[in-house]
N, C-alpha and C positions, 0 to 999 in steps of 0.2 A: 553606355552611350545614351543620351537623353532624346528622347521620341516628343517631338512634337504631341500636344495636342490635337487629339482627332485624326492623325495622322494616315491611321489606315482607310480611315472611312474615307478620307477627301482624298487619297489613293486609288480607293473602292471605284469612287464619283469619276474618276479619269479614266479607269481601266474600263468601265462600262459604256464611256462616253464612246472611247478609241472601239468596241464592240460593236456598239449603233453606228457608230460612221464608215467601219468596214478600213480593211487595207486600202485600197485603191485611194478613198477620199482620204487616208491618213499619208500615201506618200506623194500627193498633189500639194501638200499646205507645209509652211515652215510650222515652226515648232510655237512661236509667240501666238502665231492667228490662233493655230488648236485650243492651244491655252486660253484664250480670250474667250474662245466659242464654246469650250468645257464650264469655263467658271464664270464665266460675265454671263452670258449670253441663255447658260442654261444653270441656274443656281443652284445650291444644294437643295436651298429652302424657300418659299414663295411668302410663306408669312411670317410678322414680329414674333409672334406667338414660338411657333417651331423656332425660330432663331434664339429667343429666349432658353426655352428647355434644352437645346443643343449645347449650348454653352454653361449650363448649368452652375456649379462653385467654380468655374476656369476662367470665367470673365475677368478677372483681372488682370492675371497672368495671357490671357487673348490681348486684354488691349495696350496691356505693356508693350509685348510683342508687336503690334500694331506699331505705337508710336516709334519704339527703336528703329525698325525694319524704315521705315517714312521719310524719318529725320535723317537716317543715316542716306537712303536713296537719293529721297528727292530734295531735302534740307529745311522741308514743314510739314507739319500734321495736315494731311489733307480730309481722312475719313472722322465722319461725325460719330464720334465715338460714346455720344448719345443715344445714337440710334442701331439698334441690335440689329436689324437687316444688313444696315451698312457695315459692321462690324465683322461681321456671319460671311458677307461678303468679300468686304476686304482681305480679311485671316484666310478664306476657303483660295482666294486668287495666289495670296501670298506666298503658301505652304504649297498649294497647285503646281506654280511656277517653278519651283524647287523641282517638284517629281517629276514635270514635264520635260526639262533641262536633263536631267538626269535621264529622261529616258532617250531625249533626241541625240545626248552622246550616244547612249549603247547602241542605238539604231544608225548613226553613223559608223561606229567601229564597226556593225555589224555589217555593214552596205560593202564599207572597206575591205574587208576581209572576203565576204564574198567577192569583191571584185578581182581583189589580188587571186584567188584563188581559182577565176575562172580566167585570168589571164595566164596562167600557169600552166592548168590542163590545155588552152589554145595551144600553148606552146611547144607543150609534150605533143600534141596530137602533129602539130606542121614538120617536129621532128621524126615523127614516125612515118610521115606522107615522104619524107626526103628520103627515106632508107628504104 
């Protein structure tokens, strides 16, 4: 199967974010705000420089990616894909969104499961109060 780009590391950058923000402030927020406040809001990288070295021989195949993911969404190139911050930016949001999606299903199944499961033992426990 084909691994993104950077993949783990912009992984890394969410799972540490979800770490600083704690449980509490993670099951107050939907899944899009997190995402926005993980990668807009705190970036991987603050300067052109770092955003350059990051991307290193991949730039291409980042801003391919880029435009595809864009045109295909929104139906224009929106990020200046001139400018390496924005791009560092864009790709870290885009590939974010993906892991963050994927996680707010598991943490639904997850929620589900425990719920079904604590409606269950209720149920056991009322039929045992009956007998």
């Amino acid at each position: 199967m084909y691994q993104l780009f950077k993949f783990d590391e912009i992984e890394q950058h969410w799972l540490n974010y979800l770490e600083q923000l704690g449980p509490k402030e993670t099951e107050s927020k939907d899944t899009f705000k997190l995402c926005v406040e993980a990668f807009d809001y705190r970036p991987m990288f603050s300067y052109e420089k770092d955003c350059i070295e990051w991307l290193d021989d991949h730039v291409f195949e980042v801003l391919e990616y880029i435009k595809r993911h864009e045109i295909e969404v929104f139906g224009a190139l929106y990020t200046d894909l001139a400018n390496p911050y924005d791009v560092v930016l864009s790709y870290t949001f885009i590939v974010g969104r993906q892991i963050v999606e994927k996680w707010g299903k598991e943490r639904k199944t997850l929620q589900t499961s425990i719920y079904l499961r604590l409606r269950s033992v209720d149920k056991e426990l009322r039929l045992s109060e009956e007998n």
